[in-house]
One Martini backbone bead per residue (centre of mass of N, CA, C, O) as a GRO file, in nm:
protein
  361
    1UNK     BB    1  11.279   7.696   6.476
    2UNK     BB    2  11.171   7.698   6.792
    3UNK     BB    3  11.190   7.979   7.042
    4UNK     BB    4  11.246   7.952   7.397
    5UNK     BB    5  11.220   8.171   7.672
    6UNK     BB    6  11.229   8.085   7.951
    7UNK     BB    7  11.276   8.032   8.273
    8UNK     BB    8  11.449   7.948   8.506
    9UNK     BB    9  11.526   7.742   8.724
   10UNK     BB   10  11.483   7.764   9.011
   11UNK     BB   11  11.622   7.909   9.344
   12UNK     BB   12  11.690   7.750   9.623
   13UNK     BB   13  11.840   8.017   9.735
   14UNK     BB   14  11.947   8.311   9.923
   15UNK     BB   15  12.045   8.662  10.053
   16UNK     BB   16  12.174   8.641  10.315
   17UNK     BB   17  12.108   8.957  10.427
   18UNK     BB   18  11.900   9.050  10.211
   19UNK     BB   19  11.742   9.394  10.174
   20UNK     BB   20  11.469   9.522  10.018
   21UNK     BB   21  11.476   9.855  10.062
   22UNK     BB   22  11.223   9.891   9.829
   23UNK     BB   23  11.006   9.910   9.657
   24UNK     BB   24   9.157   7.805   7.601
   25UNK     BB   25   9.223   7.501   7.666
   26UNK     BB   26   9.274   7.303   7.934
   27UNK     BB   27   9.401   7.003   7.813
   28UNK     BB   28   9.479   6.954   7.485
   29UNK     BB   29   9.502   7.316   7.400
   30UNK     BB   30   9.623   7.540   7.590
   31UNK     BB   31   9.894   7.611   7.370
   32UNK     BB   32   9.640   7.646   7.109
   33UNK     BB   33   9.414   7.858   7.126
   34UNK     BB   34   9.605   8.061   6.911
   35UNK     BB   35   9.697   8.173   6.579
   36UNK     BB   36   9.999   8.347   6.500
   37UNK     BB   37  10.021   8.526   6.179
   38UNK     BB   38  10.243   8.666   6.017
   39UNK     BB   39  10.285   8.973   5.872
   40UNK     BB   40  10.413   9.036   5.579
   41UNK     BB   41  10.346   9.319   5.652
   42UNK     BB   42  10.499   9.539   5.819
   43UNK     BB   43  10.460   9.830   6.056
   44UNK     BB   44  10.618  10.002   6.196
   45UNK     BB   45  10.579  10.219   6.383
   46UNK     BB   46   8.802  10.430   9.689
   47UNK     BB   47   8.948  10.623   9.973
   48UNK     BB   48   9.075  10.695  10.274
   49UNK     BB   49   9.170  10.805  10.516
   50UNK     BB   50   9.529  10.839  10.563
   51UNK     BB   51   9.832  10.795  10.626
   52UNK     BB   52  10.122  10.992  10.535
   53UNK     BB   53  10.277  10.735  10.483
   54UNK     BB   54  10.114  10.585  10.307
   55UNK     BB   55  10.205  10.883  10.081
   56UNK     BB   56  10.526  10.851  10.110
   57UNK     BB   57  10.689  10.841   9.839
   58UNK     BB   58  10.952  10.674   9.753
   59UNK     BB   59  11.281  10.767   9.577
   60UNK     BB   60  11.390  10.568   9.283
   61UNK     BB   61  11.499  10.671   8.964
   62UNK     BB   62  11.254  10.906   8.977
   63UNK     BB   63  11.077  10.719   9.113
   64UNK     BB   64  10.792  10.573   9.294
   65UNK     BB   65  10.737  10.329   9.611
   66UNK     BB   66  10.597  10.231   9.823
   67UNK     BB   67  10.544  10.253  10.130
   68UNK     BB   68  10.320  10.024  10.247
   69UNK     BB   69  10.526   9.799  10.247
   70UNK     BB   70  10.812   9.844  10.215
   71UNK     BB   71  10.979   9.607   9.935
   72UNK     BB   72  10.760   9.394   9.872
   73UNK     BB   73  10.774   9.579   9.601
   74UNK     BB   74  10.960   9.653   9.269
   75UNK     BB   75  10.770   9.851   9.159
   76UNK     BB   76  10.616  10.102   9.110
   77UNK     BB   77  10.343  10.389   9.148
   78UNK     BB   78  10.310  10.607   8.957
   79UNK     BB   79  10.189  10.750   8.660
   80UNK     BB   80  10.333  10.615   8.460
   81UNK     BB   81  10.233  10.322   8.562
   82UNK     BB   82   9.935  10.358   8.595
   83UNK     BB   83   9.911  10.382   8.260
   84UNK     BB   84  10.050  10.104   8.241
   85UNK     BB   85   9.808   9.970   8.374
   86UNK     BB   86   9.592  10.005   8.195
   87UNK     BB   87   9.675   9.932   7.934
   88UNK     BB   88   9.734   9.615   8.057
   89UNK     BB   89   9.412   9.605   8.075
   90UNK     BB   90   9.307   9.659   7.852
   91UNK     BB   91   9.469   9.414   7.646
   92UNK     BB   92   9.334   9.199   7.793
   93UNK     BB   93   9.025   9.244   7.763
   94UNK     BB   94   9.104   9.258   7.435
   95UNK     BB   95   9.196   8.920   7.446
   96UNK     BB   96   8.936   8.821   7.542
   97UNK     BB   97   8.684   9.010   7.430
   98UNK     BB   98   8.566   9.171   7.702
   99UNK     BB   99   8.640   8.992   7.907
  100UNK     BB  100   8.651   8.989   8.247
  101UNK     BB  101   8.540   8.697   8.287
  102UNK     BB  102   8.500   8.321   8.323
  103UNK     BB  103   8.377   8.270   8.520
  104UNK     BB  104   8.061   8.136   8.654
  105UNK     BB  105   7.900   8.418   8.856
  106UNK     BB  106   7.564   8.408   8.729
  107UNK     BB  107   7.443   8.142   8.662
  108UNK     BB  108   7.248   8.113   8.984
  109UNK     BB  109   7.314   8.431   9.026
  110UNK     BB  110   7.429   8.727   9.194
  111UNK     BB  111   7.657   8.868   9.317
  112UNK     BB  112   7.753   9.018   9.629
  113UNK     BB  113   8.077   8.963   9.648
  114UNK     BB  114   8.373   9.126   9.575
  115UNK     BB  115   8.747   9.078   9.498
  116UNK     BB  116   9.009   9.265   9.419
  117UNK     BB  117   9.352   9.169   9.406
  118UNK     BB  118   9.559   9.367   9.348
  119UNK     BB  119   9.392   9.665   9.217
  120UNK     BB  120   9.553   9.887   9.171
  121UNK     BB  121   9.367  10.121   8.991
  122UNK     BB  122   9.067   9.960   8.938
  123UNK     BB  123   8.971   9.923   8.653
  124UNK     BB  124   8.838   9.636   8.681
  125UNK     BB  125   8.650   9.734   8.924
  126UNK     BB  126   8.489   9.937   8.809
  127UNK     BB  127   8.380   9.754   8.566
  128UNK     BB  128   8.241   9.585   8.739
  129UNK     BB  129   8.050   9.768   8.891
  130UNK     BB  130   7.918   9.841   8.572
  131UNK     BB  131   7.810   9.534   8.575
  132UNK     BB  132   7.727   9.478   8.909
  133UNK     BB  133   7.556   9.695   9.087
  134UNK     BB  134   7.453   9.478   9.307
  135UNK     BB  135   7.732   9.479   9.379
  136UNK     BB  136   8.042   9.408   9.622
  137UNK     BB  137   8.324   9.615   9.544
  138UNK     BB  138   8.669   9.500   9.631
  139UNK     BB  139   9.005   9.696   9.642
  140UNK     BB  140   9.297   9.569   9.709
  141UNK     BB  141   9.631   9.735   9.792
  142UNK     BB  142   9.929   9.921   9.886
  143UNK     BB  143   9.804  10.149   9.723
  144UNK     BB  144   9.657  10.488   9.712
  145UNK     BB  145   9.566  10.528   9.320
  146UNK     BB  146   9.300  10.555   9.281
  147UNK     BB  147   9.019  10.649   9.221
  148UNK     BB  148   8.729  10.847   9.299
  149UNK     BB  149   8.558  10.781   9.050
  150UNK     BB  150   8.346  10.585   9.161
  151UNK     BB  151   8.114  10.338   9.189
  152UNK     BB  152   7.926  10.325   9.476
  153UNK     BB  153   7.993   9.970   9.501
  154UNK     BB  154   8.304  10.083   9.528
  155UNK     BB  155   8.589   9.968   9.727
  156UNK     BB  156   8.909  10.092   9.857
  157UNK     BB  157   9.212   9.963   9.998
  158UNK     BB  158   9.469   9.897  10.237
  159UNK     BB  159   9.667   9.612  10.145
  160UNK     BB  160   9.842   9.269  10.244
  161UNK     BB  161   9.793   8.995  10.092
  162UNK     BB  162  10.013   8.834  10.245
  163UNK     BB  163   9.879   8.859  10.481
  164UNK     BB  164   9.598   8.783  10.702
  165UNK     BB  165   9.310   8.746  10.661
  166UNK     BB  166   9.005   8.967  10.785
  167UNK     BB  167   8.707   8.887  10.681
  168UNK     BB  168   8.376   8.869  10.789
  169UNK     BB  169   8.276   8.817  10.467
  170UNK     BB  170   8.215   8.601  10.220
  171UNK     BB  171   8.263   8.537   9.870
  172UNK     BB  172   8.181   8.496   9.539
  173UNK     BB  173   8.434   8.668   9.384
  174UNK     BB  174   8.762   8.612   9.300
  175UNK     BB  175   9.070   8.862   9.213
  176UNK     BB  176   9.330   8.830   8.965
  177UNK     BB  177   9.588   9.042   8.796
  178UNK     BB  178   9.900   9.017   8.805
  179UNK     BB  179  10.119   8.899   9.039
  180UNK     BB  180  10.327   8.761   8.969
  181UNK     BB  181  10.585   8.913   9.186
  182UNK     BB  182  10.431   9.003   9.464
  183UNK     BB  183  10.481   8.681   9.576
  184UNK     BB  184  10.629   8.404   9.749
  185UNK     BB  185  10.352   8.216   9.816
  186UNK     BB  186  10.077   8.213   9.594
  187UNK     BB  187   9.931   7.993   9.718
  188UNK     BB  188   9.883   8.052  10.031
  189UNK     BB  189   9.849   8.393   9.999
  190UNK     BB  190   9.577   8.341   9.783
  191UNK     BB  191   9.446   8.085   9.725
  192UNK     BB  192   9.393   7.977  10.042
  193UNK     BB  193   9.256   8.281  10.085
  194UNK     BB  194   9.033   8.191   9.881
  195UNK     BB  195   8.909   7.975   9.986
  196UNK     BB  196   8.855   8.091  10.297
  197UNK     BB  197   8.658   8.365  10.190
  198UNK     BB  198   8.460   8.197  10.058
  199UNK     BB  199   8.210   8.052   9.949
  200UNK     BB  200   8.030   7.793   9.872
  201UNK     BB  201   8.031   7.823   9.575
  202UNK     BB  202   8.289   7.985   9.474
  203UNK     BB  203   8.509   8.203   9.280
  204UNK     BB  204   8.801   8.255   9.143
  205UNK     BB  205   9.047   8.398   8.963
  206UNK     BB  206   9.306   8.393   8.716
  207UNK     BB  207   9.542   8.637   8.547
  208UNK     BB  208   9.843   8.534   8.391
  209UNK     BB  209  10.216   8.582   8.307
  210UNK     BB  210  10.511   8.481   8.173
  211UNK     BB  211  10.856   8.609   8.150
  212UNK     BB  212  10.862   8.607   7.805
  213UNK     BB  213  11.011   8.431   7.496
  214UNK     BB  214  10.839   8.349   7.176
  215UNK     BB  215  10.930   8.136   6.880
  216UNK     BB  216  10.818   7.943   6.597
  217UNK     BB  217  11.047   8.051   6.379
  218UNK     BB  218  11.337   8.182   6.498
  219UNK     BB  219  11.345   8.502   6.531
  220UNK     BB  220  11.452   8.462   6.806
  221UNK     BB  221  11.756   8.488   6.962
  222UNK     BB  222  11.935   8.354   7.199
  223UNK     BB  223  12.110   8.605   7.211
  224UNK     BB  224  11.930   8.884   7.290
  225UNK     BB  225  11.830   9.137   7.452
  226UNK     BB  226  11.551   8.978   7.533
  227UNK     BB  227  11.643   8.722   7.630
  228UNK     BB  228  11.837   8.808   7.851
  229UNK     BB  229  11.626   8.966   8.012
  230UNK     BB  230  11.436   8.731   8.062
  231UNK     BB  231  11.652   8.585   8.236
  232UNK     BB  232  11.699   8.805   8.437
  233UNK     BB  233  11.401   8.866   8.566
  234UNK     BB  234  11.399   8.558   8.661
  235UNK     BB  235  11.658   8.558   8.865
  236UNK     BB  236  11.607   8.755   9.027
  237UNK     BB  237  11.296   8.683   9.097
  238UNK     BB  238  11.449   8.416   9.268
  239UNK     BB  239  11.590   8.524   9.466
  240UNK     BB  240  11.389   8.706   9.629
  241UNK     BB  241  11.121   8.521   9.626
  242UNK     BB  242  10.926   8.639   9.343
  243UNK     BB  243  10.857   8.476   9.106
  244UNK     BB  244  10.762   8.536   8.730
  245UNK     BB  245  10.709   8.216   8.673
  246UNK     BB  246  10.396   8.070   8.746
  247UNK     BB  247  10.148   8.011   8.566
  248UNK     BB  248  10.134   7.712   8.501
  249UNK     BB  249  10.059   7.649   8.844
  250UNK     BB  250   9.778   7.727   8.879
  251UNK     BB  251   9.584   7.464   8.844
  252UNK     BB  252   9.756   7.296   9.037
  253UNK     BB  253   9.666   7.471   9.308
  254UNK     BB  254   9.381   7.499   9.271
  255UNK     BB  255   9.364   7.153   9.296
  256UNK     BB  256   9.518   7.136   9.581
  257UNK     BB  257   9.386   7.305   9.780
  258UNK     BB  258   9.006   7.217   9.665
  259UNK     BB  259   8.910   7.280   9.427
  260UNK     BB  260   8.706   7.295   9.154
  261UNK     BB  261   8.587   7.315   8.825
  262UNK     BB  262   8.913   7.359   8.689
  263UNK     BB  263   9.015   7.601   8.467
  264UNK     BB  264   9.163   7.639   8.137
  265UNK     BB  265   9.310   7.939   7.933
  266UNK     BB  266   9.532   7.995   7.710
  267UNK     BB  267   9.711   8.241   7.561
  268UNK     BB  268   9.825   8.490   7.295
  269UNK     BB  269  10.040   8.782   7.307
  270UNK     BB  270  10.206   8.991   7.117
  271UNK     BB  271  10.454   9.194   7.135
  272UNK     BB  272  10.338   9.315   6.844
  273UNK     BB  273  10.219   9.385   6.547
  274UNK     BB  274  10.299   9.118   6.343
  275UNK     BB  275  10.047   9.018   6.316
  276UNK     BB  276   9.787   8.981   6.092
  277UNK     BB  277   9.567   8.992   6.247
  278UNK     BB  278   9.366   9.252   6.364
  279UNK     BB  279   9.349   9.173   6.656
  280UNK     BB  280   9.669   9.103   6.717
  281UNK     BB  281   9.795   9.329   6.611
  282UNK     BB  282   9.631   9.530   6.853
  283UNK     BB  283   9.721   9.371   7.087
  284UNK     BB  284  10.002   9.394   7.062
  285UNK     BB  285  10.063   9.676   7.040
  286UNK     BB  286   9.978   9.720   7.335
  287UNK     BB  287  10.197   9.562   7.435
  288UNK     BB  288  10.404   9.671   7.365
  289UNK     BB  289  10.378   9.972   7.531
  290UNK     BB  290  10.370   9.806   7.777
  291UNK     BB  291  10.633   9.787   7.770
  292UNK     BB  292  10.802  10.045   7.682
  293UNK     BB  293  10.697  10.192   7.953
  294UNK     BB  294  10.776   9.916   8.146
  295UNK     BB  295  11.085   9.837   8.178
  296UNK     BB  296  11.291  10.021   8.336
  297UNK     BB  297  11.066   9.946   8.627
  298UNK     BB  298  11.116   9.673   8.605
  299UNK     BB  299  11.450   9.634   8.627
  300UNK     BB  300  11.631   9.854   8.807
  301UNK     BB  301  11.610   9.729   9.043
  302UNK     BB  302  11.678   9.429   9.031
  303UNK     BB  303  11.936   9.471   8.898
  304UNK     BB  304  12.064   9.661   9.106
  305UNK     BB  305  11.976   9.540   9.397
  306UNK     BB  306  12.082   9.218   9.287
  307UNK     BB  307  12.264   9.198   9.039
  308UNK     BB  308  12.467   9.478   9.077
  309UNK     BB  309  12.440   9.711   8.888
  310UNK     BB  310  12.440   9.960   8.702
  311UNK     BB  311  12.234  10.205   8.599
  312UNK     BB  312  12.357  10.235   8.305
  313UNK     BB  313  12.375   9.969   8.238
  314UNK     BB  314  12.114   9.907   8.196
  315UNK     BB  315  11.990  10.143   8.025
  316UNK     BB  316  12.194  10.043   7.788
  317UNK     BB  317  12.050   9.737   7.765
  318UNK     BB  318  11.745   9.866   7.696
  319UNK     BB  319  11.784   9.932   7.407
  320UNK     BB  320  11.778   9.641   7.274
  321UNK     BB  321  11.522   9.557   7.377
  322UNK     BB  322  11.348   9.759   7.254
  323UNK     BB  323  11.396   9.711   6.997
  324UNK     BB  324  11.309   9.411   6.978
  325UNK     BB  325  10.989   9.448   7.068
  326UNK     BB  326  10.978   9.662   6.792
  327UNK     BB  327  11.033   9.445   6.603
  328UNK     BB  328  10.843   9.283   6.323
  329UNK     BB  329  11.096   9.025   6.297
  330UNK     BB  330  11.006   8.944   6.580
  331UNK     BB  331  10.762   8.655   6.657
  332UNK     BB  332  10.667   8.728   6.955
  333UNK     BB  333  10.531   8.572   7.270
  334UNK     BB  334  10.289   8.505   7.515
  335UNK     BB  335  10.135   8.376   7.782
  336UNK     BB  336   9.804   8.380   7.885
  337UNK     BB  337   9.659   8.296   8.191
  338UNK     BB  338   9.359   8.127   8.286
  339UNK     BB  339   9.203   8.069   8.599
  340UNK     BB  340   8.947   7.840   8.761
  341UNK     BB  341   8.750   7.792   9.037
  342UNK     BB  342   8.599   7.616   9.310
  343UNK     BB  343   8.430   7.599   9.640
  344UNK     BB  344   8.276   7.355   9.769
  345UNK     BB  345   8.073   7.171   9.902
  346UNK     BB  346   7.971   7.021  10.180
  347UNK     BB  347   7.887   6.741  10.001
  348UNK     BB  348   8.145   6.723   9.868
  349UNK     BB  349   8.341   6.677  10.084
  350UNK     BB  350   8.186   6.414  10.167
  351UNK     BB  351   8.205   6.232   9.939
  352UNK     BB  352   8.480   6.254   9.866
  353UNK     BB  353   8.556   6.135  10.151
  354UNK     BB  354   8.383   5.835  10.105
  355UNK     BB  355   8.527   5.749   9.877
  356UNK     BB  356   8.832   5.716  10.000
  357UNK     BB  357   8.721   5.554  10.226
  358UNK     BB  358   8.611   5.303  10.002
  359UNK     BB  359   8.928   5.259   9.840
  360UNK     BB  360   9.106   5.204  10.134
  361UNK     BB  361   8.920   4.909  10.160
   0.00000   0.00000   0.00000
């Protein structure tokens, strides 16, 4: 029997003057884009000058965490952290097949503006620039953590992505990547501000996971210290209005915005190296040191802040948690949802209004 450790439904209260104080297949086969086979042997084992307040990262359980609009991010954003959004970034690109993107942004042109929203360490915009160098590649994070060395054609700001966008010139192509649970209402401030900063037939892309955790043999027990973490992490971040489990209602909000030829694939990630395929087993082993890397970073804000757990108390469930992680024995996965649409010519948006006023009639 399959074991589906999903997020707990939406809540719809919130922590009343409670403040953080710092920081596939689109239509029929979304959900079986690939075929995880358990392995039978499984082996264990560019930023111009700041002030100095936005580089003044607060310190809490031994981490810094943004500076800049504190609060607003749960996660850190030290060097261990930056390390582990590569590994995540690597992961990922490494799950597609080795594509940066799904949307067709070269199909009848060459892009000449991309913009990567939560840029992290800029990975993935650096990978655009040396792909695309005759585009300007933007992008924007809340800390200046990215490398000096980028390509020519990148450019790093610091900005809240939260708040009202005031780009000068359209683009042609947005992205985003793993954002989930660092806004409040994603279609609005995200989905929204990039269909209005596109130009028309420009395109969207989102990229991105639910906090979950699936098991199709029943290898993941319900109280398992992997299961209740994942339910602890999504009922924290719906508490403080962050929810991390929102990637299946991408394409639901990309079509309610306004999108066209709105595209899903759904993929399968292994927590671990459990799978036989040798790319689903690699690039699992790359998810494991992913999640293992940042459980403590993940967890630590959320539980004591929201949870009000210790400290120690938290250390202490995230052993059993690792452990889980890393079993071999236990064969888990997330979905990873990729997500693309168009933004719509003014012929199409006049004729689609001429079609419902002809059936109004």
């Amino acid at each position: 029997m399959a074991t589906n450790f999903y997020p707990p439904g939406a809540v719809n209260g919130r922590l009343h003057g409670f403040e953080f104080t710092f920081e596939s297949t689109p239509d029929k086969t979304s959900l079986h884009d690939s075929f995880l086979e358990p392995d039978p042997d499984p082996q264990e084992g560019e930023t111009d000058s700041l002030p100095d307040s936005v580089e003044c990262f607060p310190r809490h359980f031994g981490r810094t965490y943004h500076a800049y609009q504190a609060g607003s991010y749960v996660f850190p954003n030290d060097a261990a952290e930056q390390e582990r959004l590569d590994l995540q970034s690597l992961a990922l690109t490494e799950l597609f097949n080795g594509r940066l993107h799904f949307a067709p942004i070269n199909e009848k042109s060459t892009p000449r503006r991309i913009l990567d929203v939560g840029t992290g360490t800029g990975a993935w915009a650096m990978d655009m620039g040396d792909s695309y160098p005759e585009a300007r590649i933007i992008g924007v994070d809340l800390s200046p953590i990215q490398s000096n060395a980028v390509p020519p054609n990148v450019h790093f700001y610091i900005e809240d992505a939260s708040q009202e966008w005031a780009w000068p010139d359209p683009f042609d192509y947005i992205h985003t990547r793993v954002l989930l649970g660092s806004f409040g209402d994603f279609k609005t401030e995200v989905i929204q501000q990039s269909f209005d900063a596109l130009r028309p037939g420009g395109w969207l892309e989102s990229q991105d996971f639910n906090v979950e955790a699936i098991s199709d043999d029943g290898t993941l027990l319900p109280n398992s210290p992997l299961a209740r973490w994942v339910y602890d992490m999504n009922h924290a971040s719906e508490l403080i209005g962050r929810p991390l489990a929102r990637a299946h209602l991408l394409r639901q909000w990309y079509e309610e915005v306004g999108f066209v030829d709105v595209h899903e694939r759904v993929f399968k990630i292994p927590l671990n190296g459990w799978a036989k395929h040798p790319r689903h087993k690699h690039v699992g082993k790359l998810w494991e040191q992913n999640f293992l890397d940042g459980l403590s970073g993940f967890s630590l804000a959320l539980f004591t802040q929201v949870l009000e757990r210790k400290r120690a108390e938290v250390e202490l469930s995230l052993v059993g948690v690792r452990k889980d992680i890393s079993n071999v024995q236990i064969h888990a996965y997330q979905h990873v949802w990729v997500v693309w649409g168009r933004k719509p010519y003014p012929e199409e948006v006049a004729a689609a209004g001429s079609s419902e006023d002809s059936m109004a009639e």
